[in-house]
C-alpha positions in Angstrom: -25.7 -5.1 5.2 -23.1 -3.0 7.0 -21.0 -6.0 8.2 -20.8 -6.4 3.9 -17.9 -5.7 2.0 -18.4 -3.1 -0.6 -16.7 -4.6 -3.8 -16.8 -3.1 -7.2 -15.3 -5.4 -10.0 -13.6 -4.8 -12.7 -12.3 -7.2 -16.1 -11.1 -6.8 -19.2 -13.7 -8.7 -20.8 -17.4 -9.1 -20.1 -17.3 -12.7 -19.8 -14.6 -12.3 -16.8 -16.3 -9.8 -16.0 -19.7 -11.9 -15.6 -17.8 -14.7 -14.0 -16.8 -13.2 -11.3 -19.9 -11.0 -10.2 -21.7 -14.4 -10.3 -19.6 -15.9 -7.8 -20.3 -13.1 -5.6 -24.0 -13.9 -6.0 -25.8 -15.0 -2.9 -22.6 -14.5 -1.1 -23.3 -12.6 2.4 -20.3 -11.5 2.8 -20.0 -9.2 -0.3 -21.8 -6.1 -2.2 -21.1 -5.9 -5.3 -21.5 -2.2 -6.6 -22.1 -0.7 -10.1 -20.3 2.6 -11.7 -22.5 4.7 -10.2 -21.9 3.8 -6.5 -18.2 4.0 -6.8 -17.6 6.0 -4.6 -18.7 3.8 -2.0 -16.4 1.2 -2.5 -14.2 -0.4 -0.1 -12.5 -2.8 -2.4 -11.6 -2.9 -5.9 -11.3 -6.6 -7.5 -9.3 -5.9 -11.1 -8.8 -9.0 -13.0 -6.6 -9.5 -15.7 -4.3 -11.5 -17.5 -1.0 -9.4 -16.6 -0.5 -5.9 -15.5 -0.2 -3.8 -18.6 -0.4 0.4 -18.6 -4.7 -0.2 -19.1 -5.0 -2.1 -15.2 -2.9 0.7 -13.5 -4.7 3.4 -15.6 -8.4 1.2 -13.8 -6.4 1.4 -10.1 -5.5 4.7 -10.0 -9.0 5.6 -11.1 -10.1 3.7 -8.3 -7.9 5.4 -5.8 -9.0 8.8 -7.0 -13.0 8.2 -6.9 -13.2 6.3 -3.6 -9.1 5.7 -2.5 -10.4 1.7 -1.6 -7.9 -1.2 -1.3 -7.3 -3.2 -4.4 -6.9 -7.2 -5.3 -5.4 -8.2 -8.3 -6.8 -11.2 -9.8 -4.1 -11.9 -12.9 -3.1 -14.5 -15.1 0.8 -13.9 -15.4 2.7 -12.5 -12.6 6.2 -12.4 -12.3 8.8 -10.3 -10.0 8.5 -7.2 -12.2 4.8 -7.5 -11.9 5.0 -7.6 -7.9 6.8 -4.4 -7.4 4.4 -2.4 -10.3 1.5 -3.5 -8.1 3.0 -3.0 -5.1 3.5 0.6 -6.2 0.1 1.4 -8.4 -1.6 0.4 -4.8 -2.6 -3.4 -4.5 -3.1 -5.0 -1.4 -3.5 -8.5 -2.2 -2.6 -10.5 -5.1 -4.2 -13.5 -6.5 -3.8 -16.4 -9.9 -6.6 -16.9 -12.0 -6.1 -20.5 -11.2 -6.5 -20.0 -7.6 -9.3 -17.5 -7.9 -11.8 -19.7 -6.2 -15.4 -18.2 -4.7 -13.7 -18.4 -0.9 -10.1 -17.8 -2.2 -11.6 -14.0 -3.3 -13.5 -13.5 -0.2 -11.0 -14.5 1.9 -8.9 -11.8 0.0 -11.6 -9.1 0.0 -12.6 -9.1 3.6 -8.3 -9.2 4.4 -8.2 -6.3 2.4 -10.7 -4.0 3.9 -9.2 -5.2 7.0 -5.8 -4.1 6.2 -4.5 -7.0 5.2 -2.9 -8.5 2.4 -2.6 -11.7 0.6 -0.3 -12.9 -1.3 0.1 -16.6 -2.5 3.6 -17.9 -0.7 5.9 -18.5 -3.5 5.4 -14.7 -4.8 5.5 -13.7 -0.9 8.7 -14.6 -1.1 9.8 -13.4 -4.6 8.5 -9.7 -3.4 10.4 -9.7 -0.2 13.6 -10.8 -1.9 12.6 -7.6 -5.0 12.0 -5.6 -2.2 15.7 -6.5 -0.6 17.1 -6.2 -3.7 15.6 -2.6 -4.1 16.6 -1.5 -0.7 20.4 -3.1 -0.8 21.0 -1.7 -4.5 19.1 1.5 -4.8 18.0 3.2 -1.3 21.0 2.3 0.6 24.2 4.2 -1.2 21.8 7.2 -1.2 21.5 6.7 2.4 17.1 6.2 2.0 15.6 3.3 3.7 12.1 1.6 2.6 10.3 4.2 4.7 11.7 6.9 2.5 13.8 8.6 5.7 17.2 8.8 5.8 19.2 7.1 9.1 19.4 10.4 10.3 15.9 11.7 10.0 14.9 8.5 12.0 17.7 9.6 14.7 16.3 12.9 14.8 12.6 12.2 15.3 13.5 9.4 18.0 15.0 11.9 20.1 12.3 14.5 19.5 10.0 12.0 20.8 11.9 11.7 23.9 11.3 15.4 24.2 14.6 16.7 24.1 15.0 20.4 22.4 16.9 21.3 19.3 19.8 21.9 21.0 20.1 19.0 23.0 19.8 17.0 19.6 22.2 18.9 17.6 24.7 18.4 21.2 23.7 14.2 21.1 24.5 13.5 17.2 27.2 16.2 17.0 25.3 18.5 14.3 24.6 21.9 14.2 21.3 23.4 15.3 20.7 24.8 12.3 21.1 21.1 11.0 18.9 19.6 13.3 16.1 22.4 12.5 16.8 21.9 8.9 16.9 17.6 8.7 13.2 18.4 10.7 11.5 21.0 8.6 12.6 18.6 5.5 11.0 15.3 7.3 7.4 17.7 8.0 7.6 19.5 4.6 8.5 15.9 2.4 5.6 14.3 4.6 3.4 17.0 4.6 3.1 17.0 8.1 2.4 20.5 10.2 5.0 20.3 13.4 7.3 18.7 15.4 4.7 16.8 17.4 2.5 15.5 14.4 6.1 14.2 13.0 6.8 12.0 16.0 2.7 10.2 15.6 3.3 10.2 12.4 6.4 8.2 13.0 4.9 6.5 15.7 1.8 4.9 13.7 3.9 4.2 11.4 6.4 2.0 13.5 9.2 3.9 12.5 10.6 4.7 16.1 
């Protein structure tokens, strides 16, 4: 049992909704869970035809009761589509089509693992949304995709070398009070307590 993915599933209609728990059935590599385990669930299955205001309203729910990692099993997906998953939360994405017993196991056990899936042709659809976002919107306000600034990342790379305020406001040509001020922004925006939890956090997430 504890080697089983903890899935709760969720359609729009009953018959879907059916469908899809029966394909789980007999399946060892799945748990299917009801409303009142929620809160143990590792990954939420949401299965619709597109993404309309109703399946976000079902994810975020999700991420508040038990904050598990979320497939999207839809009908219509197009580039808009991507980027409103990508933000409500989803980890993998999936067409109705495709949908097959090992096609949403494959996707549930990537998911608790961290991973995602995504079918190719929308891989590369999101990657080209997601330079489009970065070239027309983050980049003449001087944000990259990991919501720091150039600067911020300069900063915390040479905090992580261990050199003092000064010696960072002396390398980049800034004030001290700059450099103390571009780091209490980074801990405060990230909610982060010091200096030292700024650099892991920056390290786990591959920033520097």
């Amino acid at each position: 049992m504890g080697d089983r993915v903890a899935v709760f599933v969720y359609a729009k209609d009953a018959i879907s909704q059916a469908g899809i728990v029966a394909q789980f059935r007999g399946r060892p590599e799945v748990r299917v869970l009801d409303e009142q385990d929620v809160d143990e669930v590792e990954v939420g299955l949401i299965a619709a035809d597109e993404l309309d205001d109703g399946t976000i309203r079902v994810m975020k729910g999700l991420q508040r009761n038990s904050s598990p990692r979320l497939v999207l099993v839809l009908t219509h997906i197009d580039d808009a589509t991507l980027l409103a998953a990508v933000e409500a939360g989803a980890s993998g994405f999936l067409r109705r089509a495709d949908a097959t017993p090992e096609a949403l196991v494959r996707a549930i056990r990537a998911a608790r693992s961290g991973d995602g899936t995504v079918p190719p042709d929308l891989l590369g659809r999101l990657l080209t949304q997601v330079g489009r976002l970065q070239r027309q919107v983050l980049s003449p306000r001087g944000l990259m995709l990991n919501g720091l600034t150039e600067r911020e990342v300069e900063v915390l790379k040479l905090v992580a070398q261990g050199l003092s305020t000064g010696d960072i406001a002396s390398h980049l040509s800034y004030s001290e009070r700059t450099i103390k001020n571009v780091i209490h922004d980074i801990t405060t925006r990230l909610n982060l307590r010091n200096r030292s939890h700024a650099v892991a956090y920056a390290l786990q997430e591959g920033l520097i």
